[in-house]
C-alpha positions in Angstrom: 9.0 -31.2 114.8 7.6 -28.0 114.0 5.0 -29.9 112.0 3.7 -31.0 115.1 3.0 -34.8 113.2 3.5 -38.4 115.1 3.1 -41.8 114.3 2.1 -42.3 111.7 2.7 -39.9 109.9 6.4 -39.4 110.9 9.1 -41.6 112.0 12.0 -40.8 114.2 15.4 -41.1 113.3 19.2 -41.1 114.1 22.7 -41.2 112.1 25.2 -43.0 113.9 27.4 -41.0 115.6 25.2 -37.9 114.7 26.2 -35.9 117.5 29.3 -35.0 115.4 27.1 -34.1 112.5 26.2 -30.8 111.1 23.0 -31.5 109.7 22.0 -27.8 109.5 21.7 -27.4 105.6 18.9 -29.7 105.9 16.7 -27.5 107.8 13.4 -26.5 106.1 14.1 -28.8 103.2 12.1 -31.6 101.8 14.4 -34.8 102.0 14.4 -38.8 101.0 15.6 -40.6 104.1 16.9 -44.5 102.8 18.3 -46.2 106.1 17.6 -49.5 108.6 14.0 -49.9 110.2 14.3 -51.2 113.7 12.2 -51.7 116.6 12.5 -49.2 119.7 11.7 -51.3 122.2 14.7 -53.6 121.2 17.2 -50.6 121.4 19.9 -51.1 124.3 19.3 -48.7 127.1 22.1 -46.1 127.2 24.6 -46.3 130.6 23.2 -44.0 132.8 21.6 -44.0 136.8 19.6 -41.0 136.2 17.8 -40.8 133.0 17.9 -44.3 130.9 17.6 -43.3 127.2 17.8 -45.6 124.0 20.9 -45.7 122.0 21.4 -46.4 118.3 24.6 -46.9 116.7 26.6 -44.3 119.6 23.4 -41.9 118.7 20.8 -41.3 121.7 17.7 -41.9 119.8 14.4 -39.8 121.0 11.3 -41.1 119.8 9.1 -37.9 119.5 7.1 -39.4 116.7 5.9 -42.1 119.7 6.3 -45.2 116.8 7.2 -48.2 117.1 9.4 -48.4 114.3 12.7 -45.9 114.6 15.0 -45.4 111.5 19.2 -45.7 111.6 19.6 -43.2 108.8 22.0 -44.1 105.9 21.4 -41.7 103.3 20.3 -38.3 103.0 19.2 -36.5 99.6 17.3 -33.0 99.2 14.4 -33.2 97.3 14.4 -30.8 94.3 11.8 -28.8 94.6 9.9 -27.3 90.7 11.2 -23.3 90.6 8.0 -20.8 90.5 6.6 -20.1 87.2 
């Protein structure tokens, strides 16, 4: 986000269940992202009166990148990056 990109140049994306994740060691890193492409507009709308929100797989799924196309993530890998000369 701090890249300030959108569609298409980004895509958003969820892990199920990722509120129970610590995805912190990932921050500032260059990653491959393998998962399930689906379309936002087909997403169930989560159970609430207040504020309906999209839900994929238990995950509330924001789509900042404003896609179409939103990503269930499966598989997360840091990219090695070359060492400095």
């Amino acid at each position: 986000m701090d890249g300030k990109v959108s569609f298409p140049h980004c895509i958003s994306g969820v892990f199920a269940n990722q509120a129970a994740l610590d995805l912190s060691s990932f921050d500032g890193k260059v990653v491959n992202v393998s998962g399930t492409l689906l379309k936002y507009a087909d997403l169930k709308l989560e159970d609430s009166p207040v504020l309906p929100r999209k839900i994929l797989a238990g995950s509330v799924i924001p789509n900042f990148c404003f896609g179409n196309n939103v990503l269930l993530i499966k598989h997360l890998d840091i990219v090695p990056q070359p060492s400095a000369p």
